[in-house]
C-alpha positions as CSV (number, residue, x, y, z in Angstrom):
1,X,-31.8,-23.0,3.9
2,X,-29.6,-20.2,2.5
3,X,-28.6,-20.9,-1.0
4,X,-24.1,-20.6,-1.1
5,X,-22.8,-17.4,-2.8
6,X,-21.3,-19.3,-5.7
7,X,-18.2,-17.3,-6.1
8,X,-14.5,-17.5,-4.5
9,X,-14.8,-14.3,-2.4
10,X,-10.6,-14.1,-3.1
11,X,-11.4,-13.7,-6.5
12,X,-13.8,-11.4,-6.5
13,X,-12.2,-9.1,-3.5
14,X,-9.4,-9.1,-6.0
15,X,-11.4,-8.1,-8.8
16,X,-12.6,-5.3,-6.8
17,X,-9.3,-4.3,-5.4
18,X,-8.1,-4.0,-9.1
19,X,-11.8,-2.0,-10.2
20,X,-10.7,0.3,-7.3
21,X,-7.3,0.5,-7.9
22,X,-8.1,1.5,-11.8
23,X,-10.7,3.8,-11.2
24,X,-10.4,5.4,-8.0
25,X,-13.1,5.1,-5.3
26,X,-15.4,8.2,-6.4
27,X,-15.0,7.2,-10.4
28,X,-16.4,3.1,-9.5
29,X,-19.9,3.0,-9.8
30,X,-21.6,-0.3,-8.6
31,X,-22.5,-1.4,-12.0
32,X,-18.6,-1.3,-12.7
33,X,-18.1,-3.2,-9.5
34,X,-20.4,-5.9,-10.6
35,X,-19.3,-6.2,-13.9
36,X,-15.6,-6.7,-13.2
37,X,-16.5,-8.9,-10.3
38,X,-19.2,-11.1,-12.5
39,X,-21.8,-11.1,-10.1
40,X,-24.8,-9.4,-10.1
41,X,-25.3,-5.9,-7.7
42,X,-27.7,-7.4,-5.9
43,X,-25.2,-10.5,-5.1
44,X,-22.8,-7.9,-4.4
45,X,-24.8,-6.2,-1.9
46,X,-25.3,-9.0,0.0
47,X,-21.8,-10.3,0.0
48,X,-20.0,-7.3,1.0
49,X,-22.7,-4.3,1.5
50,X,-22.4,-1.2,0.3
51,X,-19.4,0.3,-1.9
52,X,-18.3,1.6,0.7
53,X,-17.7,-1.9,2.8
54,X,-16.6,-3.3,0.1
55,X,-14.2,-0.5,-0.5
56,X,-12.6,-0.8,2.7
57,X,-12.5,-4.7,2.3
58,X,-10.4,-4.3,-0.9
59,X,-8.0,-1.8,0.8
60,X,-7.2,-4.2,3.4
61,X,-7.1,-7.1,0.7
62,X,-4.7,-4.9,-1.2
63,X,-3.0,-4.4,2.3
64,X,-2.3,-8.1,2.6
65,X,-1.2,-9.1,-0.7
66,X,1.2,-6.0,-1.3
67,X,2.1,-4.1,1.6
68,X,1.9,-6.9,4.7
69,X,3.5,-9.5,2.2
70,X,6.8,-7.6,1.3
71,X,7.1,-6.6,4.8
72,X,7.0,-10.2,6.4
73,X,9.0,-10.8,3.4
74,X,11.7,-9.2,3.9
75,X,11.8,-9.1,7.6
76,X,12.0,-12.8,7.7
77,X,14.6,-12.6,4.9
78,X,17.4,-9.4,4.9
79,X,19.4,-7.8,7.9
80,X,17.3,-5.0,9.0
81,X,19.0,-2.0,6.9
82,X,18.6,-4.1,3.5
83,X,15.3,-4.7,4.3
84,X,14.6,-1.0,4.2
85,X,16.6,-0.6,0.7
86,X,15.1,-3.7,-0.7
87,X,11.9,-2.0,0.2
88,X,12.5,0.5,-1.9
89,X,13.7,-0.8,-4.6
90,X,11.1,-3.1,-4.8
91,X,9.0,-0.2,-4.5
92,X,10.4,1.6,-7.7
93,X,10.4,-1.2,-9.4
94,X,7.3,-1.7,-9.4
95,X,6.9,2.1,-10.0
96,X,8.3,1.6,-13.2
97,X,6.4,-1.8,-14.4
98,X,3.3,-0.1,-13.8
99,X,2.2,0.6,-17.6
100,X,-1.3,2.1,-16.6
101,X,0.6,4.7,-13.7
102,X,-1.9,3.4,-10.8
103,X,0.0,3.9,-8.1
104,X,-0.5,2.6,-5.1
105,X,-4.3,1.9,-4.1
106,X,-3.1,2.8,-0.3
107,X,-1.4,5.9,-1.3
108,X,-4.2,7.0,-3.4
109,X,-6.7,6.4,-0.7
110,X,-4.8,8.8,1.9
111,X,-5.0,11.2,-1.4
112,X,-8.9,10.8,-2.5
113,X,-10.9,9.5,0.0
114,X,-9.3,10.1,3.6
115,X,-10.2,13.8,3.4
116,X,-13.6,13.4,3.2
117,X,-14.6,9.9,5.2
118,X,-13.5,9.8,9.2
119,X,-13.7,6.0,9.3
120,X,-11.6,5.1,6.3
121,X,-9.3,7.8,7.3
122,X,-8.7,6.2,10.6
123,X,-7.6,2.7,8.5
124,X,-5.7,4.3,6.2
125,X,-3.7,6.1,9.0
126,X,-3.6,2.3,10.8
127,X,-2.1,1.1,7.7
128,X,0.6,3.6,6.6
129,X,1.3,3.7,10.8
130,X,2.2,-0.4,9.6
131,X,4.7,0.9,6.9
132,X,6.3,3.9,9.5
133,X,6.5,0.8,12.4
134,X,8.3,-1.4,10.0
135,X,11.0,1.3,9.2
136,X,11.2,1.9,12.9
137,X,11.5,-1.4,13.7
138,X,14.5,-2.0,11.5
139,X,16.2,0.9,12.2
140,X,16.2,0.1,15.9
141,X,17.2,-3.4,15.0
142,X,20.3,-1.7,13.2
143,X,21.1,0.5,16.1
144,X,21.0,-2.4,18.5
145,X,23.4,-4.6,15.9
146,X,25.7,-1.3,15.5
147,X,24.7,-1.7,11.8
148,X,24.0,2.0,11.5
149,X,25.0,5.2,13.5
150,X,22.7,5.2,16.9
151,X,22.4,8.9,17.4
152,X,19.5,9.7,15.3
153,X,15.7,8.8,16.2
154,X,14.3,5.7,14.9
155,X,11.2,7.4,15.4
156,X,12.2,10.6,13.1
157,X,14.1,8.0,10.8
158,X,10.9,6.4,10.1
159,X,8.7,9.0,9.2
160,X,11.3,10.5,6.9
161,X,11.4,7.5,5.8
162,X,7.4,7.3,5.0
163,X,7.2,10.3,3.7
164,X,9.8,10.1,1.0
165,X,8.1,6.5,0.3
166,X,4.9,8.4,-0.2
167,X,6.1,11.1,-2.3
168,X,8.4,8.2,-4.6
169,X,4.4,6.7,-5.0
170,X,3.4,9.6,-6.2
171,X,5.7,11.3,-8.4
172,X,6.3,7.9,-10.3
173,X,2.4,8.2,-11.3
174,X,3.4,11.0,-13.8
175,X,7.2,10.9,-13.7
176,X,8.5,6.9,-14.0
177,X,11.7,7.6,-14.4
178,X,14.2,5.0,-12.5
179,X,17.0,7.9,-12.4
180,X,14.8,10.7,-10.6
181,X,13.2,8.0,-8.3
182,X,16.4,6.6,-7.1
183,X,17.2,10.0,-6.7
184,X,14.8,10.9,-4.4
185,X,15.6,7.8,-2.2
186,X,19.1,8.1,-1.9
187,X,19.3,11.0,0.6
188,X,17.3,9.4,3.1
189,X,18.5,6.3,2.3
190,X,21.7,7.6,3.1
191,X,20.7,8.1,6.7
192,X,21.2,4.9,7.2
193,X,25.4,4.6,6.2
């Protein structure tokens, strides 16, 4: 009979997530994985497999409880163009309250580990494609309601819209500033008067 694990695997994904998050992927060793998770390498191992597995595991954990969450969120809760600004302004804000600069774990995968790993690459593409289909989605849903002028490609919209998303997560890692960030979404925020 297999003995249980003896840890909440919420806990300790999260745990890893914020390891990850902290450290980047290349940075964690195991021992730090362990260590922050309170269970043993050889427990981890078995629970998750290698720190790779468990990397991509975190990523979609972090996935879940950030990204997927404020997208349902506000889908389910704002007219489609003020979900898109409340996205962003979420976004900044949590730019700003982000003492340590982290970022965001997705963003920073694209930056450090899609380069050099095909597999994770491919998720990480699936999961910003989430962020560029929920932007397209609204702005469609705009366009239909006459919310916002029809002329200009949803499609196009959105991955303008990634993009400057993307470079906001970035440049608030060494430039927090609520002025400048606003700054750089209002112009393509603005696409959608």
């Amino acid at each position: 009979m297999a003995r249980p694990k003896g840890f909440d695997d919420a806990a300790v994904l999260e745990a890893a997530v914020d390891c990850f998050w902290n450290r980047g992927f290349v940075a964690t060793s195991v021992r730090d994985l362990g260590d922050r998770m309170g269970i043993g390498s050889a427990s981890l191992y078995n629970a998750f497999g290698d720190k790779r597995r468990l990397y991509a595991k975190a990523l979609e954990h972090y996935l879940n409880i950030s990204v997927r969450e404020r997208i349902a969120r506000l889908e389910a809760q704002q007219a489609p163009i003020d979900a898109i600004r409340a996205f962003f302004a979420e976004i900044i804000e949590r730019s700003l309250k982000d003492p340590d600069r982290r970022g965001c774990m997705l963003v920073n995968a694209a930056l450090e580990v899609a380069p050099h790993d095909a597999d994770l690459r491919a998720a990480i593409v699936r999961y910003l494609e989430e962020i560029r289909l929920f932007f397209e989605r609204s702005v469609r849903a705009a366009q239909k309601e006459r919310t916002v002028l029809g002329q200009r490609s949803p499609r196009d919209v959105s991955r303008l819209l990634l993009g400057v998303l993307l470079g906001i997560r970035v440049l608030a890692r060494s430039k927090p500033d609520r002025a400048f960030l606003e700054g750089v979404a209002r112009p393509a925020l603005s696409l959608l008067d």
